[in-house]
N, C-alpha and C positions, 0 to 999 in steps of 0.2 A: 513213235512219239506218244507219250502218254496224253489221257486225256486232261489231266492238269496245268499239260506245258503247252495243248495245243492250241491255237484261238480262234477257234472255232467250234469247241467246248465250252457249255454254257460253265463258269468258277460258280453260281449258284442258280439255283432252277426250283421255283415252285409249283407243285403237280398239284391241281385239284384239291387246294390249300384250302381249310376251314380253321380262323383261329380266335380263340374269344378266351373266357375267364369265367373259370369255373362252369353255370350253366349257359353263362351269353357267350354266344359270337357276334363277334363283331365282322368280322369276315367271311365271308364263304364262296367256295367253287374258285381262287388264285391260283392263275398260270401266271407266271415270268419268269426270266431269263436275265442275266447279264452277262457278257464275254467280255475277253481281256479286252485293254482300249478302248474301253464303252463307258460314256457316263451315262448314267440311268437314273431320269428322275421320275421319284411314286411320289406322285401328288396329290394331294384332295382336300377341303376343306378341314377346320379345325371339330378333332372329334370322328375323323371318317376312317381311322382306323391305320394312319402312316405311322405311328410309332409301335402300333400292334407287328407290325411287317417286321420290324425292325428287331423288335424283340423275337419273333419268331425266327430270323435270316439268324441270328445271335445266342442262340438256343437260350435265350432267357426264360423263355414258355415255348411248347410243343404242341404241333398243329393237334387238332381235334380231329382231324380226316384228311385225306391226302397226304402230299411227301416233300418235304424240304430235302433238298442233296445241297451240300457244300463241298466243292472240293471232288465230286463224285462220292461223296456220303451219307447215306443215309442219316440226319439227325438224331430221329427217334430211335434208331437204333443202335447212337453212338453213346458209350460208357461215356462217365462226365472224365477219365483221364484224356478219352479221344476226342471230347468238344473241348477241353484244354487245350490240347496239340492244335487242331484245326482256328482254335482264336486265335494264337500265337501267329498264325498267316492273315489274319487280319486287323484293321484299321477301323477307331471308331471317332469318329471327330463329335462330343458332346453338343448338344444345342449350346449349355453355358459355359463350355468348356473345359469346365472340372479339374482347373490348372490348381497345382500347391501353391497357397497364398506363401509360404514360408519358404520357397523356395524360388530362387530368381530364375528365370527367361534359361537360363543354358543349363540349371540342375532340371527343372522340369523337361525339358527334352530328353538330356539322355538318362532319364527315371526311366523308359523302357529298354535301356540297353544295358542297364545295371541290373534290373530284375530277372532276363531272360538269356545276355550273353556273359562270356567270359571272355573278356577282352579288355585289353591296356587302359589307366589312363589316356595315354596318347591317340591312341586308336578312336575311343570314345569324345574326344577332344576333336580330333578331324572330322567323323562324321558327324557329328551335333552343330558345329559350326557349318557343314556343308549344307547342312538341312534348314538350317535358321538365314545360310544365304539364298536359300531356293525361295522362301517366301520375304525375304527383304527382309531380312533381322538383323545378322551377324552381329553386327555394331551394339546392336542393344543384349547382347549374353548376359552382362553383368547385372541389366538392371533388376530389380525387385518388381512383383505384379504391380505391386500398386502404384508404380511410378512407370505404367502403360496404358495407355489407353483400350477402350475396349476391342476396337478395331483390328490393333497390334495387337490383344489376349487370344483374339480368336484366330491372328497367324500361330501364335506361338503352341496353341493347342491342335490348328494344322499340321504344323513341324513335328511333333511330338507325333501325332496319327502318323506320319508315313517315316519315322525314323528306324523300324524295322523294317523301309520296303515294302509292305503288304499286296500281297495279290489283289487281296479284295478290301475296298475303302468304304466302310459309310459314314454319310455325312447326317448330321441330325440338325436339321434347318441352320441350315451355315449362311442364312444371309439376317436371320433374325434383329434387329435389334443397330445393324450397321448402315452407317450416314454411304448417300449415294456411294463417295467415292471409293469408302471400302469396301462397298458389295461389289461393286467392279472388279475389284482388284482380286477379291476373294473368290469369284466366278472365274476368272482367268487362272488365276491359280489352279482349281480345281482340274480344269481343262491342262494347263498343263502339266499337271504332274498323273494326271493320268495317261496322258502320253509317253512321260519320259520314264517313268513306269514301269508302261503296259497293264497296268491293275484295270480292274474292273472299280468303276467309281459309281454310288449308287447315296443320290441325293435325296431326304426327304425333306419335303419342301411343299411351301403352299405359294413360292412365288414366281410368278409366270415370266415376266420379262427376262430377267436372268437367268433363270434357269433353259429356257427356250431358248435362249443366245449358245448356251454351251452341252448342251443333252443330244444325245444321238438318237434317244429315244425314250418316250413319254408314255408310263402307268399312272392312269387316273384312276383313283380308289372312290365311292363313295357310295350310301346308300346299302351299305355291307355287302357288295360285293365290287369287281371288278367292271366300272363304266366303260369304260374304252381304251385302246393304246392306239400308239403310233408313235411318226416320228412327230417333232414340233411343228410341220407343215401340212402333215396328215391332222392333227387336231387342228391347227389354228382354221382349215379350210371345210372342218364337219359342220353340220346342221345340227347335231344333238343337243338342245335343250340344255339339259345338264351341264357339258362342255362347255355351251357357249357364255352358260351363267357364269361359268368358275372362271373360264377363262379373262368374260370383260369384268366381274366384280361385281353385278345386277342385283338391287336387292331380290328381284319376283322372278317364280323358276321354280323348279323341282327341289330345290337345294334347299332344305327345313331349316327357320335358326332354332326352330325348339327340339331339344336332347330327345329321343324317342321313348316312350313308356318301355320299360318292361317287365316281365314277370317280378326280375328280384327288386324293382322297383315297389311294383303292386302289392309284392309279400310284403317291404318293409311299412308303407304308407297304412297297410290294414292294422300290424302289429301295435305303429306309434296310435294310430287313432282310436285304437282301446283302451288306450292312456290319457291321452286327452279328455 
C-alpha cells in the first residue's frame, strides 16, 4: 500500500518548519502532522502566525528551513506544475468564502468540476446536488448569493471545498462571523465529512469551544513558535500559562496585545522620522 493511501501516513507533515516573509519569521522550529480521519486544529491568537501555516501547508510561500511534505513531497522541491497537481488533491474553505457573487449556489459548486474534470452535464448535476445535500442545501441550487444568508454562504463554499473529494481539507476560520446555531452546524459538518471522506481536515482557528468538540488533535501556535499540542483533553488539563490564557480568554498572561517590534519595523520608523 502506498503511503498516500495508507492511514497511518502523515497526507501532510512539517519537519523543523521555519516560516516568515522576506527577512521576518514569524514561525520557527514546526513539527506536525495530519493523517487521514483526523481533524486538526492550529490554533493561536490573532497575529500568531495560523494563516502563515496555511500559506506555507499551500505552497503559497516556502519554509525558510525545514521541510513541508505533502502527499510524501517534498514542497520546496516541487516544480510549480507539481504544486498544481498536488492542489488539485486538495480543499480550501476561505475565511470569507470567496464565493462568485454572479453566480448562484449550484454554478459556484460545480465551478471546480468544470475547471479540472471532463465530465457530463448530467454527471456534474448529480454530484453538485449530492454535495449541496451533504451540507443541507439542495433546495437552495437555484438561488442567487445574495438571497443567502451568510451562514448558508459559508455551507455553500464548504460544498464547493469538498466537491472534488479532497484528501486534504483546510479550513480558514470556518466558525468566523456565524450566529451560535450555524457554528454548530458548521463544526458538525466539518466532523462529518471528514469521516465520510477519510481526508485529513485541518482547522485554522482561534475558537476553542467548537473546535475542542470536534479536533482529534490540537497545535497551539504562538509567540513564533510552536507552544504546545495535544489532544483537546491533553491542553484543557495543562498548567501552562500561555494555554491557559488562550484557552479561558484572560486578558493578563504571557499572551502580548502589542504587535512585536521588529527590525523591518525599526528600518521603516528611522527612514519616516527623517522626514518628519
Amino acid at each position: 500500500m502506498s503511503a498516500t493511501t495508507d492511514s497511518k501516513q502523515p497526507l501532510i507533515r512539517f519537519t523543523d518548519v521555519s516560516l516568515g516573509y522576506g527577512d521576518f519569521t514569524v514561525l520557527k522550529n514546526i513539527n506536525l502532522e495530519a493523517k487521514r480521519g483526523q481533524v486538526i486544529a492550529m490554533m493561536g491568537g490573532s497575529g500568531s502566525g495560523k494563516t502563515t501555516l496555511l500559506r506555507g501547508a499551500t505552497a503559497q510561500i516556502f519554509a525558510q528551513a525545514g521541510k513541508i511534505e505533502v502527499f510524501d513531497k517534498d514542497l520546496g522541491q516541487c516544480s510549480p506544475r507539481e504544486i498544481e497537481q498536488l492542489r488539485k488533491r486538495m480543499g480550501v474553505l476561505f475565511q470569507q468564502g470567496a464565493l462568485f457573487t454572479d453566480l448562484n449556489v449550484f454554478d459556484n459548486v460545480a465551478f471546480p468540476l468544470r475547471e479540472h474534470l471532463k465530465i457530463s452535464d448530467a454527471e456534474i448535476a448529480r454530484i453538485v446536488l449530492e454535495k449541496l445535500d451533504a451540507v443541507g442545501l439542495r433546495a437552495a441550487a437555484h438561488l442567487k448569493i445574495s438571497e443567502i444568508s451568510g451562514g448558508m454562504a459559508r455551507r455553500v463554499a464548504l460544498a464547493r471545498a469538498i466537491v472534488l473529494e479532497p484528501e486534504l481539507i483546510f479550513y480558514d476560520e470556518p466558525f468566523a462571523g456565524l450566529d451560535p446555531i450555524s457554528l454548530g452546524i458548521t463544526a458538525q459538518l466539518i466532523r462529518d465529512l471528514s469521516d465520510e471522506l477519510n481526508c485529513a481536515s485541518i482547522i485554522i482557528t482561534h475558537d476553542v469551544p467548537e473546535s475542542f468538540k470536534i479536533a482529534d488533535y490540537v497545535y497551539l501556535v504562538g509567540l513564533g513558535k510552536m507552544i504546545t499540542h495535544g489532544t483537546p483533553e491533553e491542553l484543557e488539563s495543562t498548567e501552562d500559562e500561555y494555554v491557559q490564557q488562550f484557552l479561558n480568554g484572560t486578558p493578563d498572561g504571557p499572551i502580548a496585545f502589542h504587535y512585536p517590534t521588529t527590525p523591518a519595523f525599526e528600518a521603516w520608523l528611522e527612514k519616516n522620522s527623517k522626514h518628519s
